[in-house]
C-alpha atoms as one frame of an Amber mdcrd trajectory, in Angstrom:
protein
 168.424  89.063 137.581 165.955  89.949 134.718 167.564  86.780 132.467 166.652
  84.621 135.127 162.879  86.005 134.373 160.221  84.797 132.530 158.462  87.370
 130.521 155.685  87.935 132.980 157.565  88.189 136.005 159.822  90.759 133.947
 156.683  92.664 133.115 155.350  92.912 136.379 158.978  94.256 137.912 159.225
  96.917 135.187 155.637  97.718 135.902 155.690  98.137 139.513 159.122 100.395
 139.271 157.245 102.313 136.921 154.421 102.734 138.886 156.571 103.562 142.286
 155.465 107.449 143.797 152.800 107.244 141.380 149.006 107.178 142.642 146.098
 105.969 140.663 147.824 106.089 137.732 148.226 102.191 137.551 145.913 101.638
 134.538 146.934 104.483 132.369 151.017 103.156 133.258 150.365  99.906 132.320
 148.424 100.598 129.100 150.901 102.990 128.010 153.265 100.465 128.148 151.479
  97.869 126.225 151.114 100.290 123.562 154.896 100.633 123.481 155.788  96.775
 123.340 152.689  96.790 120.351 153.860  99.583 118.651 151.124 101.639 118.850
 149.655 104.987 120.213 147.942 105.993 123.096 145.753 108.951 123.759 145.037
 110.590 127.538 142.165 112.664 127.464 141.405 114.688 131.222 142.220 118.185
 132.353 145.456 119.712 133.297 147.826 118.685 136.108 146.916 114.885 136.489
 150.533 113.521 135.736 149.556 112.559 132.003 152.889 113.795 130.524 154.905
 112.435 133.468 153.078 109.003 132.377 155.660 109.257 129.019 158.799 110.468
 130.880 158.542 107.122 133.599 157.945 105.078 130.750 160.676 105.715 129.101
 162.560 104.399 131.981 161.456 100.782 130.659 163.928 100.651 128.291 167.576
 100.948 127.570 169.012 103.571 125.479 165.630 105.360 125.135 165.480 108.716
 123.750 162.487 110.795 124.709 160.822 113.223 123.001 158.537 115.854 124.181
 156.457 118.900 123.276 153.782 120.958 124.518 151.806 121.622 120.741 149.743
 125.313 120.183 148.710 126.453 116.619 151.685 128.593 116.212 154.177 124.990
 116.207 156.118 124.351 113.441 157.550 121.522 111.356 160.719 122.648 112.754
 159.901 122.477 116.676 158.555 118.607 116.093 160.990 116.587 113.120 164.139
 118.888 113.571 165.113 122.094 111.901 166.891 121.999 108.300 170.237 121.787
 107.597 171.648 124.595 106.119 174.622 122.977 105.020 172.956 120.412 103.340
 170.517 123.221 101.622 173.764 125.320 100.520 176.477 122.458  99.952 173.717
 119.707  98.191 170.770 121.595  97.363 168.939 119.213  99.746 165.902 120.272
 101.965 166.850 117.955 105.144 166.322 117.955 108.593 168.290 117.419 111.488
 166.179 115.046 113.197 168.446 113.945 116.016 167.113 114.824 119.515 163.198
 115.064 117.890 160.681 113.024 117.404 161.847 111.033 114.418 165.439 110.599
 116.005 163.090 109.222 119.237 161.526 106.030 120.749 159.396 107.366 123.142
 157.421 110.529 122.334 154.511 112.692 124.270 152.993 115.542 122.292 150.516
 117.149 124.647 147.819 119.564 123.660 147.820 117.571 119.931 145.165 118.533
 118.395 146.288 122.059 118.215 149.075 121.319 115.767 148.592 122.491 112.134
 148.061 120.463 108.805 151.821 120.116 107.611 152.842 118.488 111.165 149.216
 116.250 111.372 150.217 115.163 107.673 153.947 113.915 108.622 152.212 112.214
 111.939 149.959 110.238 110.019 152.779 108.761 107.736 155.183 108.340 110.903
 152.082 106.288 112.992 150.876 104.274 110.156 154.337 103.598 108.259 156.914
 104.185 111.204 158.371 106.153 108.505 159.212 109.611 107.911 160.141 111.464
 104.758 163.341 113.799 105.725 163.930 115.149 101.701 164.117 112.554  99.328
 164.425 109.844 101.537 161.932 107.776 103.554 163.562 107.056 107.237 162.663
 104.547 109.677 161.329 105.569 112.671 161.800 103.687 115.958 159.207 104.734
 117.766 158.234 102.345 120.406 155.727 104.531 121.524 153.224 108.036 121.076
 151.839 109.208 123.730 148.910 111.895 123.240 147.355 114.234 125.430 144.767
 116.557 125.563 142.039 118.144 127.616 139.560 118.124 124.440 138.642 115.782
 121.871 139.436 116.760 118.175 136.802 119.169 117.141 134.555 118.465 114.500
 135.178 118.973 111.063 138.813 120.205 110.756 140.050 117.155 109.756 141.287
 115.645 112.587 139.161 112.311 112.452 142.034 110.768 110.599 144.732 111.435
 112.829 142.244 110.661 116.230 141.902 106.977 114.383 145.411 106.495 114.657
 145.353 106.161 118.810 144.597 102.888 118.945 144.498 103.356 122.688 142.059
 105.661 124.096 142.597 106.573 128.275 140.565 108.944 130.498 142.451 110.043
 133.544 141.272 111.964 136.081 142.794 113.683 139.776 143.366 111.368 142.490
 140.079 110.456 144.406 140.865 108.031 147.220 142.311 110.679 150.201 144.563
 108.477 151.529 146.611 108.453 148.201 145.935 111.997 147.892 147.501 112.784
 150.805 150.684 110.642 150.097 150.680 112.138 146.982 150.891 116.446 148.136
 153.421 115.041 151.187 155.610 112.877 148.822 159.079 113.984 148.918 160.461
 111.519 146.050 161.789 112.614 142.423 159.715 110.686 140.106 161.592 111.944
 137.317 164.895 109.774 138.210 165.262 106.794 136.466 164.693 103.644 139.514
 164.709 100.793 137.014 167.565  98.639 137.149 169.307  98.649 133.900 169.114
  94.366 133.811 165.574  94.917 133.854 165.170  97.650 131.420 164.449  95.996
 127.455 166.968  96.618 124.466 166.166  96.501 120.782 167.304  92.574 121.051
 164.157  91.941 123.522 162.240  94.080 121.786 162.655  92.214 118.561 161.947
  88.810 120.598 158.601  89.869 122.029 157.758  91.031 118.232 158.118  87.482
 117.557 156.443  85.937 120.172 153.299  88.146 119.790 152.925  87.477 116.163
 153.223  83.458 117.204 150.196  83.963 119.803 147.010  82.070 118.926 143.402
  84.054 118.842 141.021  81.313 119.483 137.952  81.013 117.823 135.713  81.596
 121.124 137.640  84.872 121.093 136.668  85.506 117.683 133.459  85.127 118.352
 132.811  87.467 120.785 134.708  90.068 118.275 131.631  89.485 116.340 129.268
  89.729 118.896 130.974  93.075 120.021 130.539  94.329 116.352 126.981  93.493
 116.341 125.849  95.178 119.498 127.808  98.462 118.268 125.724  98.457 115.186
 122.547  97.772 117.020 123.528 100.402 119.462 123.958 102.615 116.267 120.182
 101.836 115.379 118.954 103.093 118.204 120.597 106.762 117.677 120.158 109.574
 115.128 123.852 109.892 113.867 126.322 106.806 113.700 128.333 107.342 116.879
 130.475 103.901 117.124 132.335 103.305 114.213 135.197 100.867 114.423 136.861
  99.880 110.839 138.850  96.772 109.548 142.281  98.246 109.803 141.140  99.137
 113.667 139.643  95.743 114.634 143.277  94.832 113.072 145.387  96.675 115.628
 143.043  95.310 118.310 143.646  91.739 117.883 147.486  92.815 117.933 147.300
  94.302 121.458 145.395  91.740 122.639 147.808  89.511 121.559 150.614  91.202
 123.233 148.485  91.421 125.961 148.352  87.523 126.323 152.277  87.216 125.307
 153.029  90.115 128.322 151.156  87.875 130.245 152.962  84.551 129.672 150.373
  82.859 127.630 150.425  81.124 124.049 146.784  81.926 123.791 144.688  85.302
 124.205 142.083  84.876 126.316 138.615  86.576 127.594 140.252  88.718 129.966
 142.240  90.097 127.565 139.271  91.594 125.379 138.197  93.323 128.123 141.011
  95.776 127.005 138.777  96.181 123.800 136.509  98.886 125.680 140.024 101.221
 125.376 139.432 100.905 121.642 136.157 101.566 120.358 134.783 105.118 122.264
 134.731 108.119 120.382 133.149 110.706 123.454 133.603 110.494 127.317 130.067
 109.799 127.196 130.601 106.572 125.500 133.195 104.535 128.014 130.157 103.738
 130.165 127.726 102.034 127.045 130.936 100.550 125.207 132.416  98.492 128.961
 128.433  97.542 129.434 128.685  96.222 125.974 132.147  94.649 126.164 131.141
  92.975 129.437 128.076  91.733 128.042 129.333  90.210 125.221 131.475  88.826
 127.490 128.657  87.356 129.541 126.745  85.705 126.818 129.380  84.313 124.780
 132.023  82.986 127.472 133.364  79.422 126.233 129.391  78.531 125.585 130.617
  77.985 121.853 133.822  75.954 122.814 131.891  73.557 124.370 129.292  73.454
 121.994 126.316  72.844 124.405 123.575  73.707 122.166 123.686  70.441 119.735
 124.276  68.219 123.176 121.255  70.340 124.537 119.083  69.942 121.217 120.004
  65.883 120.877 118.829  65.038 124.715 116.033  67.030 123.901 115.461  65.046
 121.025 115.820  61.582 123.137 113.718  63.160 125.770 110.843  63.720 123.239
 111.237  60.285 121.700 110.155  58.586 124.991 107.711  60.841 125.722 106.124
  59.775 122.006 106.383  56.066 122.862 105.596  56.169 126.229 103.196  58.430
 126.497  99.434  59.083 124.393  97.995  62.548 124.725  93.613  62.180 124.207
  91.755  65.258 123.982  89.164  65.160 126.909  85.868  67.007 127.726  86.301
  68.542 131.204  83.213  70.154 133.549  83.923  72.751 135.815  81.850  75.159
 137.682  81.626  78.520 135.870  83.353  81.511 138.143  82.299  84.467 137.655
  84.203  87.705 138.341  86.909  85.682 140.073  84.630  85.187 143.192  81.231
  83.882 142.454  79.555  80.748 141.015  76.446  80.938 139.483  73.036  79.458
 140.705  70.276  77.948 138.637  66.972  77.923 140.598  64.072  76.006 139.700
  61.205  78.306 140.970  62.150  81.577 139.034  60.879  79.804 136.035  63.827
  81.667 133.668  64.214  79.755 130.545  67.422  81.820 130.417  71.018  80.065
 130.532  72.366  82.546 132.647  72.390  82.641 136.437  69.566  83.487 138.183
  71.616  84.280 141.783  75.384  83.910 142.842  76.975  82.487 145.844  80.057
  82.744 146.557  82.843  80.615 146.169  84.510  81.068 149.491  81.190  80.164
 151.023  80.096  77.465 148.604  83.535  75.376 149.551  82.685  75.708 153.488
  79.117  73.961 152.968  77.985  70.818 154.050  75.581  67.898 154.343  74.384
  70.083 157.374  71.934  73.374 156.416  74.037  76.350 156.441  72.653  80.474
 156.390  75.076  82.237 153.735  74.296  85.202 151.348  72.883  84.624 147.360
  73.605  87.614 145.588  72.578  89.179 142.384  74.166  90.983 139.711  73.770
  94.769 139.324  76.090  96.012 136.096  80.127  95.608 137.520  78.931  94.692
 140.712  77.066  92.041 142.760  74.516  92.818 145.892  72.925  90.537 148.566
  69.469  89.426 148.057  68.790  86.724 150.271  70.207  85.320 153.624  68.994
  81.215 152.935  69.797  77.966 154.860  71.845  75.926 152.236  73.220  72.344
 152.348  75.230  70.141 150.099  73.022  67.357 148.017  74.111  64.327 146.854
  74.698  65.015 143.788  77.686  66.856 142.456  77.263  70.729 142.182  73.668
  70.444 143.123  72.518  72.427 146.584  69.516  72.607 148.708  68.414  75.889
 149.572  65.072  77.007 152.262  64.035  80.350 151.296  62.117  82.396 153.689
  61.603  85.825 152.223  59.983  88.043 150.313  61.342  86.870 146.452  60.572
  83.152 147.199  57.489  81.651 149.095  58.446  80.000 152.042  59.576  76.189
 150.777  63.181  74.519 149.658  64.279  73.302 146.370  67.253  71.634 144.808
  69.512  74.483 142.993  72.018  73.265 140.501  75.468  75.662 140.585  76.352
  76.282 136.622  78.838  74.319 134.475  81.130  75.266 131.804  82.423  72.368
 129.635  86.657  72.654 128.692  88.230  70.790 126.104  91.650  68.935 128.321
  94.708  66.552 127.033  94.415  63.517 129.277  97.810  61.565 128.951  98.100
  58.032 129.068 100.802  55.998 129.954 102.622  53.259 127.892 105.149  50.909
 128.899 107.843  50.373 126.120 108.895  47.144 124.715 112.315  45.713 126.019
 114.042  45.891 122.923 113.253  49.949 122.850 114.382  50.429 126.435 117.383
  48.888 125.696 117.887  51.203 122.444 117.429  53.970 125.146 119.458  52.804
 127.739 122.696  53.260 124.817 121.324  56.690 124.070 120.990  57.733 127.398
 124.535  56.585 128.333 126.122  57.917 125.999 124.617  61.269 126.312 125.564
  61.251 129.551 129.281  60.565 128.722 129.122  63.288 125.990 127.784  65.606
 128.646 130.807  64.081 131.321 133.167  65.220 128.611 132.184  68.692 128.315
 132.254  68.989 131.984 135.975  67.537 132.003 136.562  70.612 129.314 135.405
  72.929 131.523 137.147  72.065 134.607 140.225  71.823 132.428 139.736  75.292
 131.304 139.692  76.302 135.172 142.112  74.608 136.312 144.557  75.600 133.203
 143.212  79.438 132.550 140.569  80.370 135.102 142.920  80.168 137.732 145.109
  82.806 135.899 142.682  85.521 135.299 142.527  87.428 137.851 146.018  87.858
 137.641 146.397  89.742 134.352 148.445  92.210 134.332 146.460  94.828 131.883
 143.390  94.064 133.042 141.058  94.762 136.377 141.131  91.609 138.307 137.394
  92.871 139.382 135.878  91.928 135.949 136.826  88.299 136.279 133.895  87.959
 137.812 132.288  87.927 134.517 134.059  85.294 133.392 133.807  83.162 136.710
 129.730  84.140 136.725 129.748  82.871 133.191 131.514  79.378 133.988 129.367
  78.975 136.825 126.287  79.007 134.661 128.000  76.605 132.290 128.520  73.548
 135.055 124.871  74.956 136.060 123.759  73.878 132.239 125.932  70.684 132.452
 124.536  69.422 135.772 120.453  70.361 134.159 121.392  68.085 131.361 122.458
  65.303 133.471 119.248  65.834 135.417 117.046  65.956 132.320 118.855  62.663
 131.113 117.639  60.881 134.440 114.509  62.139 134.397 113.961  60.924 130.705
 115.668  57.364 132.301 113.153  57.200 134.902 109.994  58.324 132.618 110.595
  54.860 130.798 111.677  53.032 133.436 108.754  53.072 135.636 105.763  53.063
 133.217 103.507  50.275 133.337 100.547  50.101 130.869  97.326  51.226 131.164
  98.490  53.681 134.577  97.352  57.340 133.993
């Protein structure tokens, strides 16, 4: 029995009636009907003949005592066809121009005008009072409308400068359906013998005015935490960066629409059980923002994203933990540590390959080399005489010149070469491979008074609890709401993986810090003065 119910169980029944003989059409069902339980519109865009108006006849189904109202709009509709025709008794007994609204779309709660953007100024202007207000002027007076839902169709986007932008902003909801793909459901589908047009929800499950009324309630009582906040922000700022990049202004979402967004998320959270919304929940922000088809892909990469980089990172404030043990970790590194500045002497390479050699008997007074050997031979040589190549420079490139016996001297980067050719006479000299001099930071070691590695030993310990605690958040926060998210109900359980990619890195960053902590222990702990 549906009393017996919480609201999430009752949610996924009414959801999974409506859905029954449907195929691929789970999304667009259940966003539909979180519209209805926000009050707000939704809009199907795709072509004819994908079950977008049978989408607003099943939903009706959801609750009791629903009147449905539907019509297929061209530019010949009138006033008449949509809010009800006058009454001529009214206009000949009272003088009063008022319409008979019963059976239309003011006298109904659910409502699916297809083909929308074809109707003409005087019904567009009563629409926009009847989706902002939930009112509509009948006369002289101004009637509440109890919409619980309008449903839009179309296979076309408003054009361009007939003043439709207004009335487009009003669909808070934004869905593109398309023909069944998969061809097993496809088949089920053309072979199906059931009438999806009969009401098969129970009536105990189906929700009256009194539940409606109770889930307003509850969703205006559900908290939007500040990490979810956040990434509102962060959404907002990669739109208008996004809008830098492109000659006209395409994503433009105002304050009254951010607004309504935080609503349905809300009722997202509420349909879902929760007191809280969470990050799975603003994935249904992607639904929100697009203006084009083109646009869905850019605005889920930037929903996801946002998504990525801001996941619970602020809730658990990491970055001043991560800036104090870097802080500590510098401290010792100051006391225990002194940093000289050092002359270093290395042989000079040149062109990656070749040192140069310095000989004695080509009497150049020049710096530079008088022949090369290379360094691949050079590091094979010896106290024993060894024949290898010299070469000399010619522009870019470098040419053999001599084929000497060569051995390692005593001395450091000095080598004995025999000549026996035609550039040298035949005798052997000492050859001294060229240096380059580098200015280097040698580091010395320090080890810290007691007193200061006991001041440390504090710091580091309680780091280490303040990073402990964090950790204990975020296994909280799986154990309390990670395990629920792939179970919303309005959402793809395939992006949780977002979310679960993003926590992931999170323990990653917690378990770094600990390390960085003992290495920072360690640095002090084994220093002993004077070692280098």
């Amino acid at each position: 029995m549906a009393e017996k119910m919480n609201i999430r169980e009752r949610t996924s029944v009414l959801l999974t009636g409506l859905n029954m003989g449907m195929y691929e059409r789970e999304e667009s069902l259940r966003l539909a009907f979180l519209s209805a339980i926000a009050g707000e519109s939704i809009f199907f865009l795709g072509p004819p003949g994908v079950a977008k108006s049978l989408i607003a006849r099943r939903l009706k189904f959801a609750f009791n005592d629903s009147k449905s109202f539907e019509y297929l709009m061209n530019r010949f509709s009138t006033p008449d066809e949509i809010f009800g025709p006058v009454s001529i008794k009214k206009l000949k007994d009272e003088d009063k121009y008022v319409r008979l609204t019963e059976n239309y779309l003011p006298g109904s709660n659910i409502v699916f005008l297809d083909e929308i953007w074809k109707a003409g100024p005087s019904i567009q202007n009563a629409l926009l009072t009847i989706l902002n207000e939930k009112v509509y002027r009948n006369g002289d007076q101004e009637v509440e409308v109890r919409l619980r839902g309008i449903i839009s169709a179309s296979n076309e986007l408003p054009a361009e400068g007939q003043g439709l932008e207004a009335l487009w902003d009003r669909f808070l909801v934004r869905c593109f359906v398309s023909g069944i793909t998969d061809k097993g459901n496809f088949n089920q589908m053309i072979t199906g013998v059931g009438n999806l047009y009969v009401d098969n929800i129970p009536e105990d499950y189906k929700l009256n005015d009194a539940d409606i009324n109770h889930y307003e309630d509850g969703i205006a009582a559900v908290e939007v935490p500040i990490e979810v906040l956040d990434l509102i922000h962060a959404i907002r700022l990669s739109l208008q960066e996004e809008n830098k990049k492109m000659e006209n202004e395409h994503f433009y979402v105002s304050d009254r629409r951010w607004k309504k967004i935080v609503h349905l998320l809300k009722a997202s959270a509420y349909l879902n059980g929760r007191p809280k919304v969470d990050l799975m929940d603003c994935f249904l922000i992607s639904n929100c923002i697009w203006q084009r088809p083109e646009e869905i892909g850019v605005v889920k990469q930037i929903v996801a994203e946002s998504i990525r980089r801001n996941t619970y990172s602020i809730n658990l404030n990491l970055k001043p933990l991560d800036n104090e043990i870097a802080a500590f970790s510098k401290d010792v590194l100051d006391e225990t540590q002194e940093k000289r500045k050092v002359k270093k002497t290395f042989p000079q390479i040149f062109d990656s390959s070749y040192y140069g050699v310095k000989i004695p008997s080509s009497k150049s007074k020049s710096d530079k080399p008088d022949q090369f050997i290379k360094i691949s031979d050079y590091n094979t040589l010896t106290k024993t005489d060894k024949q290898v190549y010299l070469y000399e420079a010619k522009g870019s490139s470098y040419s053999q010149t001599s084929r000497v016996n060569v051995r390692m001297e005593d001395k450091e980067y000095q080598i004995h070469v025999y000549w026996n050719d035609y550039n040298y006479s035949d005798h052997s000299e000492t050859c001294t491979i060229i240096m380059t001099t580098v200015e280097d930071v040698e580091i010395i070691h320090k080890e810290p008074h007691s007193v200061l590695i006991d001041h440390w030993d504090k710091h580091a310990g309680l780091l280490t609890h303040m990073v402990d605690e964090q950790k204990k958040e975020l296994e909280r926060y799986i154990l309390t709401d990670l395990g629920m998210i792939r179970n919303n109900i309005f959402v793809d359980a395939s992006n949780a993986e977002i979310v679960e990619d993003k926590v992931k890195s999170l323990r990653k960053t917690l378990e770094g810090m600990n390390l960085s902590i003992e290495k920072t222990i360690h640095l002090y702990s084994n220093n002993q003065e004077g070692k280098t």
